[in-house]
C-alpha positions in Angstrom: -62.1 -74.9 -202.5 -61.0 -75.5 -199.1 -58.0 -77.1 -198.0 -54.1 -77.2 -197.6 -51.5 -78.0 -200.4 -47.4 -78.9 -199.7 -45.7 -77.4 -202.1 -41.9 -78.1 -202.7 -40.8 -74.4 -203.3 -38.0 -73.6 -205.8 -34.7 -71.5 -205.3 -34.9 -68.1 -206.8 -38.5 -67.8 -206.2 -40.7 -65.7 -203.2 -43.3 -66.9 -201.0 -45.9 -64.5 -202.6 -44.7 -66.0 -205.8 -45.7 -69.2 -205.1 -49.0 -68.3 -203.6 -49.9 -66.1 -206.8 -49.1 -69.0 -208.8 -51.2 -71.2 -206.8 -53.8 -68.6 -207.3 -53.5 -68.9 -211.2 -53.7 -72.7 -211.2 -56.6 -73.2 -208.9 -58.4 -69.9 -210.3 -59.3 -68.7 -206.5 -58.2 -65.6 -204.6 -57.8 -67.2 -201.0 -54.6 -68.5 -201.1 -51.8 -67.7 -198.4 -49.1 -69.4 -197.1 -48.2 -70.5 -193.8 -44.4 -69.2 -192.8 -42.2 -67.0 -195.5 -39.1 -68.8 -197.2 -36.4 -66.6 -198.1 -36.2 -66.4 -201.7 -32.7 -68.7 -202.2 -34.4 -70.9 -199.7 -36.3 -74.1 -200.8 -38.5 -76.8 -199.8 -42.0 -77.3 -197.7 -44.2 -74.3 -197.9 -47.7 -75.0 -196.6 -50.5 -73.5 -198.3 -53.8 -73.0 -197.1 -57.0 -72.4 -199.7 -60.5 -71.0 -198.3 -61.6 -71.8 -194.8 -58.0 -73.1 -194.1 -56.8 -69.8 -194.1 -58.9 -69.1 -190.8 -56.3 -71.7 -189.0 -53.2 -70.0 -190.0 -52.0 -69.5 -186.4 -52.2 -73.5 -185.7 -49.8 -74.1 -188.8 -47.6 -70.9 -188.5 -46.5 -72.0 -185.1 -45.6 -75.5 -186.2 -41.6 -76.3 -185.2 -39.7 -76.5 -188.4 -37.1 -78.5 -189.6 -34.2 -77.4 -192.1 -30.9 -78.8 -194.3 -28.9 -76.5 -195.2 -25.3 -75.1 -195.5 -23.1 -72.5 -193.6 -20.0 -70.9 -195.6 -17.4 -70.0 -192.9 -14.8 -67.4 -193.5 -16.6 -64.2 -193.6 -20.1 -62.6 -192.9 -22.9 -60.3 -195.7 -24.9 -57.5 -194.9 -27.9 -60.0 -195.4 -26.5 -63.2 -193.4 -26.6 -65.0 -196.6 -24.6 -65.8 -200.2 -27.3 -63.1 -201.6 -25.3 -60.3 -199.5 -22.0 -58.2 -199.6 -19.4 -59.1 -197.5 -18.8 -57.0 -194.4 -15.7 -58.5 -193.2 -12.4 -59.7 -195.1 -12.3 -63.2 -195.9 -10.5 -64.9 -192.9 -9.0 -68.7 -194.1 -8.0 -70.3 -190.7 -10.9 -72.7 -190.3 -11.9 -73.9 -187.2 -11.6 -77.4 -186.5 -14.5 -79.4 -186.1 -14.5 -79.7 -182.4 -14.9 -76.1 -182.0 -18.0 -76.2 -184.2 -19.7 -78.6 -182.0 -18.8 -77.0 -179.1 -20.5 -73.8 -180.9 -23.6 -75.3 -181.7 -24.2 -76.5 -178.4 -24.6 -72.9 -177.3 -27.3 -72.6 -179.6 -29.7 -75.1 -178.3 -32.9 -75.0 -176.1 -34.1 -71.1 -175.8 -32.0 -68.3 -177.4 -32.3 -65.1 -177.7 -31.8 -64.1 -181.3 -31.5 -60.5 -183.2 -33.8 -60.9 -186.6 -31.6 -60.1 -189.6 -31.4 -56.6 -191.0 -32.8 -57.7 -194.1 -36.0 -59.5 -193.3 -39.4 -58.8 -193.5 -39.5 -58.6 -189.5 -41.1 -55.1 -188.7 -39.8 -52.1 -187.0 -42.7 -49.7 -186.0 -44.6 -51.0 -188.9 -41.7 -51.1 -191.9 -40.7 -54.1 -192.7 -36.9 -54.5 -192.3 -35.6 -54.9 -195.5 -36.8 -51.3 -196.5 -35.1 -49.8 -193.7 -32.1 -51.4 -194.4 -32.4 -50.5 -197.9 -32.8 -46.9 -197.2 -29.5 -47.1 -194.8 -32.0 -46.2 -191.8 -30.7 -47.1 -188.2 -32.5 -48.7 -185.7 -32.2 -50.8 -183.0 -33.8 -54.3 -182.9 -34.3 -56.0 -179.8 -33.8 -60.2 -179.4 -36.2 -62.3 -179.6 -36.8 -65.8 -177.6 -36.7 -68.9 -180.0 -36.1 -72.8 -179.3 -33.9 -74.7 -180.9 -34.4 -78.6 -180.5 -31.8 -79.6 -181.9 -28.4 -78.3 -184.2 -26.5 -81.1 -185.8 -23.6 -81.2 -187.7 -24.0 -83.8 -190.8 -20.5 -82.9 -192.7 -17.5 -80.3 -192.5 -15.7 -79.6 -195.9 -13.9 -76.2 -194.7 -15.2 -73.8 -195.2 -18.5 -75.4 -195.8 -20.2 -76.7 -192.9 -24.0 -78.6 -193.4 -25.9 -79.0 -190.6 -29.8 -80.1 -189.8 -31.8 -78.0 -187.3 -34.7 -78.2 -185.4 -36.5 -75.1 -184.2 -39.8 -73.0 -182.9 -41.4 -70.7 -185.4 -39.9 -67.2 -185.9 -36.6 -68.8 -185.7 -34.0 -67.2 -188.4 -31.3 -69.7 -189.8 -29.5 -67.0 -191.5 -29.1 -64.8 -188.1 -28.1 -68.6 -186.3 -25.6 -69.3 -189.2 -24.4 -65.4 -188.5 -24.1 -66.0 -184.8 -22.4 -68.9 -185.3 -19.7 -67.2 -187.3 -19.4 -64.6 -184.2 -19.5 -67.0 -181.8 -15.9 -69.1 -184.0 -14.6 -65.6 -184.7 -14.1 -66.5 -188.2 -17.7 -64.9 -189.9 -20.2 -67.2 -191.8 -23.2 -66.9 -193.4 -26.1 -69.3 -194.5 -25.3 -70.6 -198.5 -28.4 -73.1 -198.8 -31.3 -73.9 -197.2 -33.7 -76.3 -197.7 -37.3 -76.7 -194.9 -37.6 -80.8 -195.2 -40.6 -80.4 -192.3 -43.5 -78.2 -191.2 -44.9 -79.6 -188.0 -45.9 -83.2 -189.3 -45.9 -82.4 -192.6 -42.7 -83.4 -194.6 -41.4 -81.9 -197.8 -41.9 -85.8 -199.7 -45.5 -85.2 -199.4 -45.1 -81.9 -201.2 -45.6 -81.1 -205.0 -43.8 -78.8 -207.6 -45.9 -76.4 -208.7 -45.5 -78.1 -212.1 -47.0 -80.9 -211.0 -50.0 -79.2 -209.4 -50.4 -77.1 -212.4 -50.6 -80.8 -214.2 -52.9 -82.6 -211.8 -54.8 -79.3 -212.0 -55.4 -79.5 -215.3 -56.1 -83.1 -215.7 -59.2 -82.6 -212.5 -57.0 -84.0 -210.3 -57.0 -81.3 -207.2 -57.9 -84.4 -205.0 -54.8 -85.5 -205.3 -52.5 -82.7 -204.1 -55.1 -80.8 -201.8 -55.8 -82.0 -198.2 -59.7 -81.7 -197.4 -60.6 -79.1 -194.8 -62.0 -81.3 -192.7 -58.9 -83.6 -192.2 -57.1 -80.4 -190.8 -55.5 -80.4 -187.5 -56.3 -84.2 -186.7 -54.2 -83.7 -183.2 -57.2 -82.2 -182.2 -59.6 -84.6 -181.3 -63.1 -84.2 -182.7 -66.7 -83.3 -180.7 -69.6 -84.5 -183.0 -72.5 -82.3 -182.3 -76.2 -82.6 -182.6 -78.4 -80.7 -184.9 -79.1 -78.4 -182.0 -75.3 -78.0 -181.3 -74.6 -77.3 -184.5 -76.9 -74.8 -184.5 -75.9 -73.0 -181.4 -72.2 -73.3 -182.3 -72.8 -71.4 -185.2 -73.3 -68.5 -183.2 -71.1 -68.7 -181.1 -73.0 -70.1 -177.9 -71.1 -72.6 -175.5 -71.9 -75.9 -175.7 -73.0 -78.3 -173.1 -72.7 -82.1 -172.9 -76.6 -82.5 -173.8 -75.5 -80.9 -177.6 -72.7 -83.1 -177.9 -73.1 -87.1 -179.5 -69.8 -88.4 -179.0 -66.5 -86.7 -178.5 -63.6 -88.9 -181.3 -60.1 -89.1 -180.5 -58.5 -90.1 -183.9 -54.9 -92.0 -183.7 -53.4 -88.7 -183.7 -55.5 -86.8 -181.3 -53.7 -86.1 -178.5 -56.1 -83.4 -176.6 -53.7 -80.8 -177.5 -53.3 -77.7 -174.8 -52.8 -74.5 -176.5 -50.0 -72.3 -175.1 -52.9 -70.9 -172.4 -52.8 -74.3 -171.7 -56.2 -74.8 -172.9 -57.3 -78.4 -174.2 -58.5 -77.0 -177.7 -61.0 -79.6 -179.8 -62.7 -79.5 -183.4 -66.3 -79.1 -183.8 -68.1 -80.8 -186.5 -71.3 -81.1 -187.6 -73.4 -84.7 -188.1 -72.8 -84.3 -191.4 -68.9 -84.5 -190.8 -68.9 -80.6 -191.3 -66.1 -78.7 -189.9 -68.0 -76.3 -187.9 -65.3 -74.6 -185.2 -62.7 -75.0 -182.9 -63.6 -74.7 -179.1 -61.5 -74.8 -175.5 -62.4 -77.1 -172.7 -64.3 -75.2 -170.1 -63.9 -77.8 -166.9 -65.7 -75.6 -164.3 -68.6 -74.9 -166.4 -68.5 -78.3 -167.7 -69.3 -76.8 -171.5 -66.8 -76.2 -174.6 -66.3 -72.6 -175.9 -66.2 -72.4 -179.9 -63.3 -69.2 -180.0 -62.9 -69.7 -184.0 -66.3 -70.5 -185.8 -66.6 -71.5 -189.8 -68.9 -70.6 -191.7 -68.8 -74.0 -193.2 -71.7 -73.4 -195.6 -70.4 -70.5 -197.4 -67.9 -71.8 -200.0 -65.0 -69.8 -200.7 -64.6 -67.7 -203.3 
């Protein structure tokens, strides 16, 4: 069973939760997910089952897109309602234009300290257990993008906002900063991923309704075939003989190709080498590989082959 599955993830609930639940449905042991939600978090996790699981990079990269709210007032040790409160409670609100004029600092790149409580490492720990264990250390920024950060409504102290940014951004460290930033303290109360890349959380499914589609033999409906994957790459149909050489890893020249297939979505995507990056597939309409454009050997390089043959277990 090879694939990927949107599923709208509950408050209360881990990401490994959801992926060993996923693994009791579906009875398989390759399942992972693609980008952790916090456990008060909710909404779009994306799944992958099988062979899809060899393209986690392309969908852990994906921009995200959240709702959520931001409690002004006073900050946690954990930069969300889950925390204890490391400052007094401060009630004189900023008004609204002050907020805007805040978020604007916190678009386009940022540098941004993970939160103490995350499972971000520090030589080879994960956060959380260091914090836990009252261990200092010193984290260093790291660079994120933030597309956009809207405010939708301000209640005092409650503040919802919508927010676009790059992977490995932190909404509970930019809901912290922003409390810094007002001099008042906040920290994230909800949060809610409504996109992952071009996926968007009303495609997704509870896991109560994959267990019943499941159960009825209806994994078609919930569980997007391998070979649909990353359609903004476009597609090189290969010959027998280029299927065979791609295989094992051997470049591949235009006399091994039949036609290269630009779907509507293709867009010849350029990886962050910028590298024009392209899906192999087989004349069966097997997804055999994904290759980078070569221009000045005139040939394709397949840097991630599938075994496309070997189902997963």
């Amino acid at each position: 069973m090879d694939g990927l599955i949107l599923v709208d993830k509950p408050q209360n609930f881990t990401s490994h939760d959801i992926v060993l639940k996923i693994r009791n449905i579906l009875k398989i042991k390759k399942v992972g997910h693609c980008g952790t939600l916090d456990p008060l978090a909710t909404g779009l996790m994306l799944l992958a089952l099988g062979k899809a699981t060899r393209l986690f990079p392309y969908f852990s990269n994906m921009d995200k897109v959240y709702e959520g709210l931001i409690k002004l007032g006073f900050s946690t040790d954990t930069y969300d309602s889950a925390g204890k409160p490391t400052s007094s409670e401060d009630k004189n609100y900023p008004p609204k234009d002050n907020i805007l004029r805040a978020m604007k600092k916190f678009k386009g790149k940022i540098q941004q300290v993970p939160p103490p409580y995350s499972a971000k490492k520090y030589k080879g720990k994960p956060l959380y257990i260091l914090a836990r264990r009252k261990k200092e250390f010193e984290l260093k920024p790291n660079e994120v993008f933030i597309h956009f950060f809207q405010l939708i409504r301000y209640n005092p102290p409650l503040l919802k906002f919508k927010v676009k940014c790059s992977s490995g951004t932190y909404i509970r460290s930019l809901a912290h900063d922003i409390g810094k930033d007002l001099g008042c303290g906040a920290h994230l109360s909800e949060l809610t991923r409504i996109d992952v890349g071009n996926f968007n959380i009303k495609e997704s499914y509870s896991i109560v309704e994959i267990k019943e589609l499941a159960d009825a033999g209806k994994i078609d409906e919930f569980l997007i075939p391998f070979e649909s994957l990353l359609p903004e790459f476009p597609r090189i149909i290969l010959s027998e003989r280029g299927s065979v050489l791609v295989k094992n890893g051997n470049l591949i020249f235009p006399e091994n190709i039949q036609r290269i297939i630009l779907d509507e979505s293709s867009s010849a995507s350029i990886s962050p080498e910028g590298e024009k990056l392209f899906r192999m597939f087989s004349l069966e309409g097997k997804f055999l590989a994904l290759a980078k454009e070569v221009p000045e050997k005139n040939c394709f390089h397949p840097f991630l082959v599938i075994n496309s043959e070997q189902a997963a277990q």
